[in-house]
C-alpha positions in Angstrom: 128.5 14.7 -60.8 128.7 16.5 -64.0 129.4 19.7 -62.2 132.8 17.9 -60.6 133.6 16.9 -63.7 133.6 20.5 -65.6 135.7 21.9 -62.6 138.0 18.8 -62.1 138.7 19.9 -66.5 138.7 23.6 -65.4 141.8 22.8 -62.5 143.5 20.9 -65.3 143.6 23.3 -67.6 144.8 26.0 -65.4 147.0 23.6 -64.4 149.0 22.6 -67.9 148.5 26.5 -68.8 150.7 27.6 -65.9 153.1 24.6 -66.7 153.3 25.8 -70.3 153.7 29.3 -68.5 156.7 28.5 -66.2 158.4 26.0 -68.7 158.3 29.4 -70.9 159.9 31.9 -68.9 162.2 29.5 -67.1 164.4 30.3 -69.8 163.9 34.7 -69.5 167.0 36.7 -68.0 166.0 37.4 -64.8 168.0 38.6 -61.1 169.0 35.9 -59.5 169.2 36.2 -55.5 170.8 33.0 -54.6 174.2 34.5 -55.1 176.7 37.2 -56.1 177.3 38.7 -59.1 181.4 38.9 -59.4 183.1 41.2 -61.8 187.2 40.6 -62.3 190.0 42.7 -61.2 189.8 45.4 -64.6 192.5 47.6 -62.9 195.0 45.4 -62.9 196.2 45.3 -58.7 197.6 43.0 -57.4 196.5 40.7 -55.7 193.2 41.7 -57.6 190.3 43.5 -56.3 187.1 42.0 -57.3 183.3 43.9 -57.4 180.5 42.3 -56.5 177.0 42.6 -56.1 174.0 41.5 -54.8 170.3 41.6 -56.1 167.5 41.0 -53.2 163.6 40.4 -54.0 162.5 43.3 -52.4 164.2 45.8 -54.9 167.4 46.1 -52.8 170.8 45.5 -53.9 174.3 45.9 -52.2 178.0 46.2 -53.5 181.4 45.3 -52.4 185.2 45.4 -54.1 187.3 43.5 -52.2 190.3 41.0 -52.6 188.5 37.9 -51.1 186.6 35.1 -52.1 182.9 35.4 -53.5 182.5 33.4 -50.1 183.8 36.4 -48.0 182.3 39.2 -50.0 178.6 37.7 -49.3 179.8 38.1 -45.3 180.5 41.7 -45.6 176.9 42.6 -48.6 174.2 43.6 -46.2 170.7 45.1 -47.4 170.7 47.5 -44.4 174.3 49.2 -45.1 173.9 52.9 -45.5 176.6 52.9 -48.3 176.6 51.1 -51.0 172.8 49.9 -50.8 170.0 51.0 -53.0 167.0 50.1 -55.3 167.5 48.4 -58.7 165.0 48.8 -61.8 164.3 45.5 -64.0 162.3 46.4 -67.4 162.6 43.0 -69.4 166.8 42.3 -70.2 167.1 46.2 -68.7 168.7 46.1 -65.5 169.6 50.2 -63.5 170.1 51.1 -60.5 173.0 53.4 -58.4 175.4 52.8 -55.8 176.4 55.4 -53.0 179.5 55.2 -50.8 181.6 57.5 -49.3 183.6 58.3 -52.3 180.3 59.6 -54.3 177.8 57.7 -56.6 178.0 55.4 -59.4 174.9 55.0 -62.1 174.6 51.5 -63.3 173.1 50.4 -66.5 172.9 47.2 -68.6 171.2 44.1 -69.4 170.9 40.6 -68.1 172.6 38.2 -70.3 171.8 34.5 -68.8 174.3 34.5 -65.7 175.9 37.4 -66.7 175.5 41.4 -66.1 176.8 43.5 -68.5 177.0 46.8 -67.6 178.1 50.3 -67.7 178.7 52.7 -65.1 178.9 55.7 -64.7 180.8 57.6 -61.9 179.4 61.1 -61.2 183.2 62.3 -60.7 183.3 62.2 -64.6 185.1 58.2 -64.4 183.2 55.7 -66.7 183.2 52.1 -68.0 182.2 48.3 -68.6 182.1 45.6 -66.7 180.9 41.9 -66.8 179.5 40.5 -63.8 179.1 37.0 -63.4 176.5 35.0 -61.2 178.5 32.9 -58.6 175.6 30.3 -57.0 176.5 30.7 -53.1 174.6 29.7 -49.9 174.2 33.6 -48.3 173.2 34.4 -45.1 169.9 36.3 -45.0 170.6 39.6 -44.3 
């Protein structure tokens, strides 16, 4: 009986330690992968073209700029496009990664700010700038 009792405490303390654990880092900047990330028309078109993005688990992540809805955009992201698909890098709040498409590639760099991306890019046709992406929560189909 004594021996249940020491690993019946053992359980329980692993079990509040990984409470205190995930209570910690629930409140860390992290990807999120249950949306888009939307960044507003910056060049001013009209109607406006939005950017968005999406993050994966598996180290993925997609891009489209388009004039539709979050909604739309997540219809056209897929992880398996050969443009505009490749790998990101999380280190802490550090967020990289690079985008190819058929007008060339664009270096990405920034940090995760709560539900926000802000980052810089870096087009290798000499173009640069900033941009703020926003996390829009969206049921997305699995691809």
């Amino acid at each position: 009986m004594p021996r249940l009792f020491s690993s019946a405490r053992v359980a329980l303390a692993f079990l509040i330690a990984s409470s205190a654990v995930c209570v910690a880092d629930e409140g860390a900047p992290t990807i999120r992968f249950d949306g888009l990330y939307c960044a507003d028309d910056v060049d001013g078109f009209t109607p406006p073209v939005n950017s968005y993005l999406r993050f994966y688990p598996d180290g993925t992540v997609g891009a489209v700029a388009m004039r539709d809805t979050p909604e739309e955009a997540a219809k056209w992201i897929r992880r398996t496009d050969e443009f505009s698909s490749d790998h990101y890098t999380v280190a802490g709040t550090r967020l990289t990664f690079a985008l190819t498409s058929w007008k060339g590639t664009v270096d990405y760099s920034g940090t995760i700010e709560g539900t926000h991306l802000l980052l810089t890019w870096d087009a290798r046709n000499g173009k640069k700038g900033k941009e703020d992406y926003r996390f829009v929560h969206l049921k997305l189909p699995t691809q």
